[in-house]
PAVEX-351500 format. One record per residue (C-alpha): residue number from 1; x, y, z. Coordinates in Angstrom, 3 decimals. Each point is the difference from the previous one (the first is absolute). Layout:
<rs>
{r NUM {X Y Z}}
...
</rs>
This chain:
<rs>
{r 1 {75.394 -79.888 -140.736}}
{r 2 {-3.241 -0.718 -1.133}}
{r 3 {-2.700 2.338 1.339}}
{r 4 {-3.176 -1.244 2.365}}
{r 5 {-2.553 1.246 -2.268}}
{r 6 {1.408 -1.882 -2.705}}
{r 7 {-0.156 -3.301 1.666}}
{r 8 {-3.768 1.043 0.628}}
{r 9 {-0.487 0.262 -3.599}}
{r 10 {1.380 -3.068 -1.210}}
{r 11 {-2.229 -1.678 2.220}}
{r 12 {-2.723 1.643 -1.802}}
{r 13 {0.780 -0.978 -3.047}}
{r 14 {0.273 -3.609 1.104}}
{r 15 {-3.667 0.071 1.274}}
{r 16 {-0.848 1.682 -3.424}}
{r 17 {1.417 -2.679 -2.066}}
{r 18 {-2.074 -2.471 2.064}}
{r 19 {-2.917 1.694 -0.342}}
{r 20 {0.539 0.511 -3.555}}
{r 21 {0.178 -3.512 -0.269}}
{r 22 {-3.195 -1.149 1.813}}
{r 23 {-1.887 2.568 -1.835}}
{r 24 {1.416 -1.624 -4.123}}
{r 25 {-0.839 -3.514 2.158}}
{r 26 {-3.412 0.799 1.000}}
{r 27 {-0.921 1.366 -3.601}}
{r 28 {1.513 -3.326 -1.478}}
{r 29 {-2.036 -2.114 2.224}}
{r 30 {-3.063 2.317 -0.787}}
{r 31 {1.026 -1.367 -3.988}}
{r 32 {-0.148 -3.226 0.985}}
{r 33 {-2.831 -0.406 2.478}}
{r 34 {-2.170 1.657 -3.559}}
{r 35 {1.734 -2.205 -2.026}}
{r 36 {-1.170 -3.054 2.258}}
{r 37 {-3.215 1.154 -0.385}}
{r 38 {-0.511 0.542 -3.697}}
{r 39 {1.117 -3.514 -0.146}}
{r 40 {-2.961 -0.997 2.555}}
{r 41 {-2.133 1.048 -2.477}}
{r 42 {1.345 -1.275 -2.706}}
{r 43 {0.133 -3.322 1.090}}
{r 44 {-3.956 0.305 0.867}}
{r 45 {-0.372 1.398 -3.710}}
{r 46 {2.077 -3.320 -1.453}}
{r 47 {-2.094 -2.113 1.828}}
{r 48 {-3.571 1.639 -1.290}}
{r 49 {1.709 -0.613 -3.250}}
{r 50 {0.660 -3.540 0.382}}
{r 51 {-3.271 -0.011 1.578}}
{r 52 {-1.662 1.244 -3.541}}
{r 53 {1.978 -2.674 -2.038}}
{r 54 {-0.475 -3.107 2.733}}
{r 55 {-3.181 0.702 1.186}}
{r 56 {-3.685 0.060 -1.273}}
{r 57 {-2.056 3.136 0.312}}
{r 58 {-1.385 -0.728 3.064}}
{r 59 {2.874 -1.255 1.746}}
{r 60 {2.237 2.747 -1.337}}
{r 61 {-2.177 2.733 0.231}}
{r 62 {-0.439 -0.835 4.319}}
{r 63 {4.131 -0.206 0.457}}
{r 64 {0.582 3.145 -2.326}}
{r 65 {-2.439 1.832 1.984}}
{r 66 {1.281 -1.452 3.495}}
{r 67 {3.599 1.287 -1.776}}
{r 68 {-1.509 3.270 -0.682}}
{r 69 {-1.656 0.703 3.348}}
{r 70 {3.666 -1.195 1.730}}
{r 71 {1.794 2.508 -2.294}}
{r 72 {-1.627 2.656 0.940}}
{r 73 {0.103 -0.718 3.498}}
{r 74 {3.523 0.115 -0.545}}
{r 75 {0.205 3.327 -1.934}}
{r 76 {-2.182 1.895 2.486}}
{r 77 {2.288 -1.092 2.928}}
{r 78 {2.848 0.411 -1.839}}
{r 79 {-0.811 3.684 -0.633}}
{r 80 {-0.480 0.641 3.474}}
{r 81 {3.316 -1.787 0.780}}
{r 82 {1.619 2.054 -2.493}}
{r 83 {-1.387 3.344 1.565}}
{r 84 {1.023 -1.087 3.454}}
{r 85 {3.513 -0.979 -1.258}}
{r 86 {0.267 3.649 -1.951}}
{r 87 {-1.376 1.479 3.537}}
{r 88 {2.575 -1.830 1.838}}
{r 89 {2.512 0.806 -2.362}}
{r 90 {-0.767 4.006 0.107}}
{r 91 {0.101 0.451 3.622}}
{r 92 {3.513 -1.943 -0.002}}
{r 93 {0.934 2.185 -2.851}}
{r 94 {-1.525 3.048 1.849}}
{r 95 {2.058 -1.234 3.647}}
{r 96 {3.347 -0.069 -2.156}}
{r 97 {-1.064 3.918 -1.184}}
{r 98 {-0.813 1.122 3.601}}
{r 99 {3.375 -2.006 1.070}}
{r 100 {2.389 2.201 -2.439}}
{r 101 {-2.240 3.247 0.810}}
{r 102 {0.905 -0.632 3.633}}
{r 103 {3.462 -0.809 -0.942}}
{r 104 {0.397 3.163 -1.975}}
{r 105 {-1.501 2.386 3.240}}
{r 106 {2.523 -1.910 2.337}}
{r 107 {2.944 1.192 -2.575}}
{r 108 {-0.699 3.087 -0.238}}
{r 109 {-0.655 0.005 4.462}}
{r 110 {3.819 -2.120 -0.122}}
{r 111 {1.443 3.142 -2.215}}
{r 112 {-1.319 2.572 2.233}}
{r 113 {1.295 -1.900 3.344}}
{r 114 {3.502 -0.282 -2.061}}
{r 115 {0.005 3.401 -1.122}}
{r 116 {-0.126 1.024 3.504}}
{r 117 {1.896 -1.950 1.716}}
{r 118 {2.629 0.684 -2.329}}
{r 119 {0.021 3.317 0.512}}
{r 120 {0.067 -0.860 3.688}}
{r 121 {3.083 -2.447 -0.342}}
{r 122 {1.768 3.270 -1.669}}
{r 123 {-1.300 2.235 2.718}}
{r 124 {1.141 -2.385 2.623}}
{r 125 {3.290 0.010 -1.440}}
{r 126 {0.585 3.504 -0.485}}
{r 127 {-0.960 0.250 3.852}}
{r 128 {2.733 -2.388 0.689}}
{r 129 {2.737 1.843 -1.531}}
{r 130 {-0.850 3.188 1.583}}
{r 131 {-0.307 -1.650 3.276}}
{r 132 {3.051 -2.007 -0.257}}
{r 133 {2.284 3.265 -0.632}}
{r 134 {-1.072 1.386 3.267}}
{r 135 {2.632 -0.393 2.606}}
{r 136 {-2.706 -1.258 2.744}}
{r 137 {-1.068 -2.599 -2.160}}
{r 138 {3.484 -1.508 -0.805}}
{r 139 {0.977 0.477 3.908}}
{r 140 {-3.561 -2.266 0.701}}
{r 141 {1.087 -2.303 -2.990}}
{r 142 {3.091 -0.655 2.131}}
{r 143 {-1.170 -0.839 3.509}}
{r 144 {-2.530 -2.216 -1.835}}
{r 145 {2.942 -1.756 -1.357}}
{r 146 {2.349 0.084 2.857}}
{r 147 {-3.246 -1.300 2.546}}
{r 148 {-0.939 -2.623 -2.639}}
{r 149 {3.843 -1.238 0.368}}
{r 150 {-0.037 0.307 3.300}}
{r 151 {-3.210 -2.318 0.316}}
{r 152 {1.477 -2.621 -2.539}}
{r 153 {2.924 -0.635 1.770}}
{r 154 {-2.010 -0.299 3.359}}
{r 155 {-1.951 -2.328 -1.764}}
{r 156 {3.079 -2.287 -1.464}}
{r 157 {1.264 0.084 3.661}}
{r 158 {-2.975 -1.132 1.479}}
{r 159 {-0.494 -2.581 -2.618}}
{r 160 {3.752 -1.390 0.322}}
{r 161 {-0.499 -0.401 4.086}}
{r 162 {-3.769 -1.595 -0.753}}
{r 163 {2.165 -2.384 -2.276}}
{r 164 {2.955 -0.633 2.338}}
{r 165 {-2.399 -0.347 2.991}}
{r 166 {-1.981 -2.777 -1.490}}
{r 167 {3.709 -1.946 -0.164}}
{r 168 {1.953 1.432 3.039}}
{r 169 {-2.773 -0.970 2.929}}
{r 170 {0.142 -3.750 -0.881}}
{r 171 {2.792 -1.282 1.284}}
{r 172 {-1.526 1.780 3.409}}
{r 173 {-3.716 -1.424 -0.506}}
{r 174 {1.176 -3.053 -0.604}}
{r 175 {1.626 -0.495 3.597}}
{r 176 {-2.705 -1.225 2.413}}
{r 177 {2.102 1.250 3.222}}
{r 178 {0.245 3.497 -1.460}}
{r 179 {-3.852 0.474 -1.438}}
{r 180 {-0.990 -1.597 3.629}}
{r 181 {2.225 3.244 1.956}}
{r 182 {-1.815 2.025 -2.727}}
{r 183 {-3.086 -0.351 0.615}}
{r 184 {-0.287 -0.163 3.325}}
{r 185 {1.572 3.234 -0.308}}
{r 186 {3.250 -0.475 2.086}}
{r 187 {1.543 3.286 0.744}}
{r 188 {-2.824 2.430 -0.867}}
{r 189 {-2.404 1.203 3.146}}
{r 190 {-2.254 -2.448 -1.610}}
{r 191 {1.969 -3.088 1.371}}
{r 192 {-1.704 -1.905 2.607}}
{r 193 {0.985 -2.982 1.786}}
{r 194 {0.402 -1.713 3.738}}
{r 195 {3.493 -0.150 1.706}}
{r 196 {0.782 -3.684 -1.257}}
{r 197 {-1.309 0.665 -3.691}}
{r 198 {1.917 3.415 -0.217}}
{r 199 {3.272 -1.898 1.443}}
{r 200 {-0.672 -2.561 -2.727}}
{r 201 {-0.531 2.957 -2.606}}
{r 202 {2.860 1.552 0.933}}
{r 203 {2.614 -3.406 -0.281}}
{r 204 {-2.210 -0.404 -3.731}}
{r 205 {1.057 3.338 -0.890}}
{r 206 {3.748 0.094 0.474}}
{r 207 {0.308 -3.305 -1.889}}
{r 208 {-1.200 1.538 -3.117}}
{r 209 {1.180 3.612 0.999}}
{r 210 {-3.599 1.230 0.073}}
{r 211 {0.904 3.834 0.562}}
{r 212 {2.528 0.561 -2.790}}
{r 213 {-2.687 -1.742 -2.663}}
{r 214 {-3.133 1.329 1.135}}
{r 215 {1.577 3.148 -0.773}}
{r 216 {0.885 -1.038 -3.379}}
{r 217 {-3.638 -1.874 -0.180}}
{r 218 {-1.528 3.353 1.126}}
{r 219 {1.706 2.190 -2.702}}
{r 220 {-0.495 -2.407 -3.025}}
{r 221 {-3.892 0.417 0.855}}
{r 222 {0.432 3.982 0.868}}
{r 223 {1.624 1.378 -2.582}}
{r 224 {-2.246 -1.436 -3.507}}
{r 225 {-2.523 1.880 2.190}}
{r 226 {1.709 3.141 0.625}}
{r 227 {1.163 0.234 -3.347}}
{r 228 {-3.422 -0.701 -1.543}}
{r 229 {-1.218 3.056 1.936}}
{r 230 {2.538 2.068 -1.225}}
{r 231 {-0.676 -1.289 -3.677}}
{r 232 {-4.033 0.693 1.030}}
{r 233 {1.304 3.785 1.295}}
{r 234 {2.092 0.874 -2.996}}
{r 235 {-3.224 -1.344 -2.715}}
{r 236 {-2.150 2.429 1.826}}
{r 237 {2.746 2.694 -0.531}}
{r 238 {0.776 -0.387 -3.505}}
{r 239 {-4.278 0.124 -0.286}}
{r 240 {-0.223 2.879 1.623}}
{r 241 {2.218 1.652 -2.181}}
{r 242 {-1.285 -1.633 -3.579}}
{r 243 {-3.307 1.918 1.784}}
{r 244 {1.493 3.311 -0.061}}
{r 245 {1.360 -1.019 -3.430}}
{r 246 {-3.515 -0.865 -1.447}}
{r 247 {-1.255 2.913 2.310}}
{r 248 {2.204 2.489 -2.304}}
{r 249 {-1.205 -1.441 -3.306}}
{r 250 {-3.623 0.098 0.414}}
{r 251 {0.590 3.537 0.652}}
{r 252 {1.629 0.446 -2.851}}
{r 253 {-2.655 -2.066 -2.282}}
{r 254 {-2.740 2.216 1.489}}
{r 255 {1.659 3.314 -0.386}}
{r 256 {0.665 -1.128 -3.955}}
{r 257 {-4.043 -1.080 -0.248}}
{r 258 {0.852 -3.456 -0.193}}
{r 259 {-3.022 -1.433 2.064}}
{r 260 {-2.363 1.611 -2.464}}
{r 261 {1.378 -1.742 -2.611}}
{r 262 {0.205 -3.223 2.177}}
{r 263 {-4.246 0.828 0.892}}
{r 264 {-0.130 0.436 -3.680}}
{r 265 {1.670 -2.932 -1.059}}
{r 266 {-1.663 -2.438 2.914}}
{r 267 {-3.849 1.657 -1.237}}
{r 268 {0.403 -1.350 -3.376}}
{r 269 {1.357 -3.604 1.312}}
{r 270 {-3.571 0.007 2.159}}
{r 271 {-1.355 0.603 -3.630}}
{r 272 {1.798 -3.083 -1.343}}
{r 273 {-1.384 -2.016 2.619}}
{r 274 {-2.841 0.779 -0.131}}
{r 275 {-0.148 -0.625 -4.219}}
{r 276 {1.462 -3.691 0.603}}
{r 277 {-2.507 -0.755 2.061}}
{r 278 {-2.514 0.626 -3.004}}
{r 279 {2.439 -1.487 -2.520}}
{r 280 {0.421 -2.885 2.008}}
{r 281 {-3.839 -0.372 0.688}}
{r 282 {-0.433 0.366 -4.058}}
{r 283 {2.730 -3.175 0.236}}
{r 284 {-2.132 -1.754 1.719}}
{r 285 {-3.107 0.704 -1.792}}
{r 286 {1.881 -1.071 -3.435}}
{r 287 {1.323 -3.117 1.681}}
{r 288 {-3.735 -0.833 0.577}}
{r 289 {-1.365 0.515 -3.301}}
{r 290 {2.538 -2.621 -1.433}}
{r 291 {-0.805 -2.258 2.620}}
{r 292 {-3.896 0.329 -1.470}}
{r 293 {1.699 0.135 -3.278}}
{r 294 {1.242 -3.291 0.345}}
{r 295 {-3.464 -1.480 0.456}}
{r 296 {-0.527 1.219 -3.986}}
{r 297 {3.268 -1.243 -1.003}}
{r 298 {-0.318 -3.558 1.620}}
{r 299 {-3.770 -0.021 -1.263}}
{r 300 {-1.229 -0.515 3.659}}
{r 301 {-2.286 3.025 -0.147}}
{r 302 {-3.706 -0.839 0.294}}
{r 303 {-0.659 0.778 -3.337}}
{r 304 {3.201 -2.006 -1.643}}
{r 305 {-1.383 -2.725 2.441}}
{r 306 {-3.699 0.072 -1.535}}
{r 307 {1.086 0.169 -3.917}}
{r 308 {2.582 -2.947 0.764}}
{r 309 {-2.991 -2.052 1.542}}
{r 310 {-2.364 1.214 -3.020}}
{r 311 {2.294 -1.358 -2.579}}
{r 312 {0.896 -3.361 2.253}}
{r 313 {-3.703 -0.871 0.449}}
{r 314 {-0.402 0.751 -3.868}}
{r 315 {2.756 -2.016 -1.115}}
{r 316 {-1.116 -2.979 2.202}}
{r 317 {-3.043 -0.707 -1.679}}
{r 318 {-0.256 -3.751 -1.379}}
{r 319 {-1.170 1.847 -3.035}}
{r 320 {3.080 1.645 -0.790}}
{r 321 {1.989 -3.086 1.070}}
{r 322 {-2.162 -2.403 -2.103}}
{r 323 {0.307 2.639 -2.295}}
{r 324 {3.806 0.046 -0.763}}
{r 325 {0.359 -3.717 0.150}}
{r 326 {-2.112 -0.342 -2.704}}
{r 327 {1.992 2.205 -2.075}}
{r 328 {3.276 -1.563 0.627}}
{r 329 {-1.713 -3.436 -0.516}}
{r 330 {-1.346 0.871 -3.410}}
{r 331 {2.045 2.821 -1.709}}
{r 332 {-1.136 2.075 -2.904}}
{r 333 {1.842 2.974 -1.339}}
{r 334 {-2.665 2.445 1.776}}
{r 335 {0.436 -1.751 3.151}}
{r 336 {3.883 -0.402 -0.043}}
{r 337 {0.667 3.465 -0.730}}
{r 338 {-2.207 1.349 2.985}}
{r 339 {1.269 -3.305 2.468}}
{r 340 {3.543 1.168 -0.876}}
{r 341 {-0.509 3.896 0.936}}
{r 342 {-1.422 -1.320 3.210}}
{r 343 {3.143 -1.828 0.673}}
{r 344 {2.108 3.361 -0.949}}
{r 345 {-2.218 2.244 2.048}}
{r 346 {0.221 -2.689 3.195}}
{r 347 {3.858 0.159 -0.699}}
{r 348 {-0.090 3.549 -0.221}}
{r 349 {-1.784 0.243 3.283}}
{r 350 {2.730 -2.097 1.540}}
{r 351 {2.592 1.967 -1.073}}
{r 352 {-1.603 2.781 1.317}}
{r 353 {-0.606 -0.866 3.645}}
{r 354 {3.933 -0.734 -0.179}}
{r 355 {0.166 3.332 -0.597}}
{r 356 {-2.277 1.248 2.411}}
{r 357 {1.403 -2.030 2.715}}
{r 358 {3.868 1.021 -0.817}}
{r 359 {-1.563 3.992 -0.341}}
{r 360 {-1.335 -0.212 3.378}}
{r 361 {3.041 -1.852 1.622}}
{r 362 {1.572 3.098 -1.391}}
{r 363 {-1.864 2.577 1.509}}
{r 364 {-0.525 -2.004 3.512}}
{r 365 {4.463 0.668 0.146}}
{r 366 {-0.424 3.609 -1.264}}
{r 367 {-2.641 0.799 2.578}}
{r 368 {2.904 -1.823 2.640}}
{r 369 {2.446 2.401 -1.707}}
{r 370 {-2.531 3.153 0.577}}
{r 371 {-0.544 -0.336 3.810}}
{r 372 {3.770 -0.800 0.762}}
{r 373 {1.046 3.143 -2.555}}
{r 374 {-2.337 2.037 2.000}}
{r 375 {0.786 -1.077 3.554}}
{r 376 {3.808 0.793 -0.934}}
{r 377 {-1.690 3.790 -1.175}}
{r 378 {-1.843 0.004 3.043}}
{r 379 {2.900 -0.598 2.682}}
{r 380 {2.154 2.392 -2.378}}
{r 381 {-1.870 2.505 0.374}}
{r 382 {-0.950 -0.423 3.592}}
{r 383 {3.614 0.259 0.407}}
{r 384 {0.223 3.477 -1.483}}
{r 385 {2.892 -1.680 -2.301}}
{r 386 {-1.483 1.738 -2.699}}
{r 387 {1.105 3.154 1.645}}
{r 388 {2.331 2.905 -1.148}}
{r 389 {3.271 -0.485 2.322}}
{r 390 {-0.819 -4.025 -0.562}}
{r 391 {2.637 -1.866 -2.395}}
{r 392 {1.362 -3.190 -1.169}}
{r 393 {3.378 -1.735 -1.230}}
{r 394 {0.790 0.208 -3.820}}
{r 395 {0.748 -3.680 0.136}}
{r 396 {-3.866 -0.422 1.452}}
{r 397 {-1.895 -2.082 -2.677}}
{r 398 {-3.658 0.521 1.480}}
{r 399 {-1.228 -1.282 -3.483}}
{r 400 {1.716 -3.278 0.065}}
{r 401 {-1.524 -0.815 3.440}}
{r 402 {-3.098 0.534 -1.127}}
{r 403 {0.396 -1.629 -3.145}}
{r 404 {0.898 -2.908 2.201}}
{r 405 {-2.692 0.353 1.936}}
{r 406 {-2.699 0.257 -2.611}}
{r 407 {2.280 -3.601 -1.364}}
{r 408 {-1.560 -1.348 3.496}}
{r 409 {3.704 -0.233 1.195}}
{r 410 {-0.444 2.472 2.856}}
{r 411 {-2.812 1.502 1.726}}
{r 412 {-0.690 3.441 1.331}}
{r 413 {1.632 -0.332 3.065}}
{r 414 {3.099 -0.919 -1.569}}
{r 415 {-0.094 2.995 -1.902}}
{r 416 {-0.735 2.096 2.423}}
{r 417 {2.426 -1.212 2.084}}
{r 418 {2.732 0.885 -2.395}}
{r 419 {-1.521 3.420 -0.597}}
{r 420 {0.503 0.943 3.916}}
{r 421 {3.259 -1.133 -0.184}}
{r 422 {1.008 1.802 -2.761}}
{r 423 {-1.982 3.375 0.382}}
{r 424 {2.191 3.329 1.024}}
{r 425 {-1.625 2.928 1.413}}
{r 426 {-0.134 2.294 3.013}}
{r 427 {-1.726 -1.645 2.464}}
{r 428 {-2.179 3.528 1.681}}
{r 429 {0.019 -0.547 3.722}}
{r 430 {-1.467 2.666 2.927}}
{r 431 {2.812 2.321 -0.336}}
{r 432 {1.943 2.682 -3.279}}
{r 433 {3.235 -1.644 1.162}}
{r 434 {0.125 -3.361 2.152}}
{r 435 {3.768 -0.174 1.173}}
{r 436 {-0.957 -3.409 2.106}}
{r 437 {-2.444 -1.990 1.259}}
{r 438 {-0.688 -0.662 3.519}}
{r 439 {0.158 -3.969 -1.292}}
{r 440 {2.484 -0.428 -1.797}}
{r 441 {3.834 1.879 -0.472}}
{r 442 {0.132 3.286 1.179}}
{r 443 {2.612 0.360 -2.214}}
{r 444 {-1.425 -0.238 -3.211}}
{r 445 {0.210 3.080 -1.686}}
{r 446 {0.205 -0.544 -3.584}}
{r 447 {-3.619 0.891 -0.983}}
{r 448 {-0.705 2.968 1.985}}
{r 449 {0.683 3.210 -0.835}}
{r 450 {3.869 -0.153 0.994}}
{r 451 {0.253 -3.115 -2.269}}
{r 452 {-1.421 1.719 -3.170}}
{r 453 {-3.608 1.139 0.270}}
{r 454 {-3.179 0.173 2.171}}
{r 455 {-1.834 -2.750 0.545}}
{r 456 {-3.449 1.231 -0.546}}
{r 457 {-2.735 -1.389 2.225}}
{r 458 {-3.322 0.138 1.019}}
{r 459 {0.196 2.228 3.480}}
{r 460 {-1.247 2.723 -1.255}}
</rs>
């Protein structure tokens, strides 16, 4: 059996590893977004170079300068884009912190609620053996067993004439002479009719032998009826005494101090609660900050936006474009050397928004991968499956669902789907030891306190 807790953690550690992983993507496309920069302005610096060799004085001196006024257009902005990336990236950095500091206090709250309701499971139990070797509990034990017999087999016997009901009046309903006697009510004080319709009633009735089959009629439509009663009479019985039953063993829990644990234990869930509702806001203040984030990463951010139009209105200048022609045209070894770095850096650039692109593909999936990793914590948790008396099949590979998940073969429904299906635990109702339930099979003993412990709940 694998513990609740555990599965808890293990889904931490999956929405670590994704974090993890935005945070080295992030700093790579911080790398790269410089990079792309530096090469900005070393393409402007080429071109004042080619400028110097190409161009007279006059001419070169008015495009270096033009260069020179653009470049540092570009620096200043890019300073201020680099401080409001760094910004961005601290307060991500400093949600992640405030995320595990959270996640830390709510460990330490989930080992005090354990603790205690550990020591209330043993209590509990200890109660129940005491209890159970009292002669008036065993003799209450019994009529609860002996009424919830009773009330199954008045059950079955109802169900059985439902059943044989449903077949046995058809042959009856399906003769017109016989449903006409019926329900005019021939031979019950209900029966009305003239002289010449009651002789005619009468004649109808001995050709089918009305008397002897009504009665038959009469009885195959009494006695599901009857017998449901009964069945209804014997549930409220066998209640009655699972009552008494329960009755017994909240005495018992109270005169052990069990509810104190049980106020003790349900005090520190309230806690709990009320510390995922600030984790989860923190969640959603994260998830917002990499939604802004992304405006950096995609360079869509106003000031991404103004150095990319900077450097496009600068490179668009017939000057530049005359400019490089030339060069090509007429090569010298001064010219080719700086022509050909040109070509590497515009390569290099290329290669670069590649990267950029396929970086922030990335971290668009990991973000998916965050909110459906957290909305599987979330329900989890809501669920108290994280809980002390809360457990799970050996053979229960949480990991590989979410690995699939996180693959984009399932989604966090599916998981979570799977995880209520597989999830063990003591379900804590309104009573210390629920022998029935008014809705379902009075019978049912096998979690109650006859069937092998109390079945803590939340009555108290």
């Amino acid at each position: 059996m694998m513990r609740g807790r555990d599965n808890l953690e293990l889904i931490n550690q999956h929405i670590r590893q994704v974090q993890e992983a935005q945070q080295e993507a992030g700093l790579r496309l911080g790398e790269l977004h410089r990079e792309l920069n530096a090469l900005r302005l070393e393409t402007h610096d080429r071109y004042r170079k080619l400028a110097r060799l190409r161009l007279d004085n006059l001419q070169a001196g008015q495009l270096v300068s033009r260069l020179e006024e653009t470049d540092q257009t570009i620096v200043q902005l890019g300073e201020k884009l680099k401080q409001a990336r760094q910004e961005m990236q601290d307060r991500i950095k400093a949600s992640i912190a405030r995320q595990a500091e959270l996640e830390a206090e709510r460990r330490d709250l989930e080992r005090q609620r354990d603790e205690t309701g550990e020591a209330m499971e043993r209590e509990l139990e200890r109660s129940r053996k005491r209890l159970a070797e009292t002669e008036q509990y065993r003799l209450q034990e019994e009529r609860v067993r002996q009424a919830a017999a009773v009330a199954g087999n008045a059950d079955e016997k109802a169900s059985r004439a439902e059943r044989e009901k449903f077949e046995k009046v058809k042959p009856y309903e399906a003769d017109s002479l016989f449903m006409y006697l019926w329900n005019r009510r021939y031979l019950t004080p209900d029966y009305r009719a003239g002289w010449l319709i009651r002789r005619l009633d009468e004649w109808v009735a001995g050709l089918i032998d009305f008397r002897r089959n009504r009665v038959n009629y009469h009885m195959l439509q009494e006695l599901p009826r009857r017998l449901r009663e009964h069945a209804l009479q014997a549930r409220e019985r066998a209640q009655l005494e699972t009552q008494a039953l329960e009755t017994m063993e909240r005495q018992a829990a109270e005169a052990d101090g069990i509810p104190e644990l049980h106020a003790r234990v349900q005090a520190v869930e309230e806690q709990i609660q009320q510390h995922d509702a600030a984790i989860e806001a923190e969640e959603d203040r994260h998830r917002q900050l990499l939604l802004e984030q992304s405006g950096f990463n995609e360079a869509k951010d106003p000031l991404s936006l103004e150095i990319l139009d900077v450097q496009v209105t600068a490179m668009q200048r017939q000057e530049l474009t005359d400019l490089l022609r030339q060069a090509r045209a007429t090569p010298r070894p001064e010219d080719d050397i700086i022509v050909t770095r040109l070509q590497e850096i515009q390569q290099r650039q290329v290669q670069l928004e590649r990267e950029i692109e396929s970086l922030n593909r990335f971290l668009q999936e990991q973000q998916r991968n965050l909110a459906e990793l957290e909305e599987v914590r979330r329900r989890y948790r809501r669920s108290g499956y994280d809980a002390y008396n809360v457990s799970f099949p050996g053979d229960f590979a949480l990991g590989a669902l979410l690995g699939q998940m996180l693959q984009g073969l399932m989604n966090s429904d599916m998981v979570w789907r799977e995880v209520g299906r597989q999830h063990r635990g003591r379900h804590h109702g309104d009573g210390w030891g629920r022998h029935g339930d008014s809705s379902g099979d009075v019978g049912d003993d096998t979690g109650g306190f006859g069937g092998g412990g109390f079945r803590t709940g939340d009555g108290f």
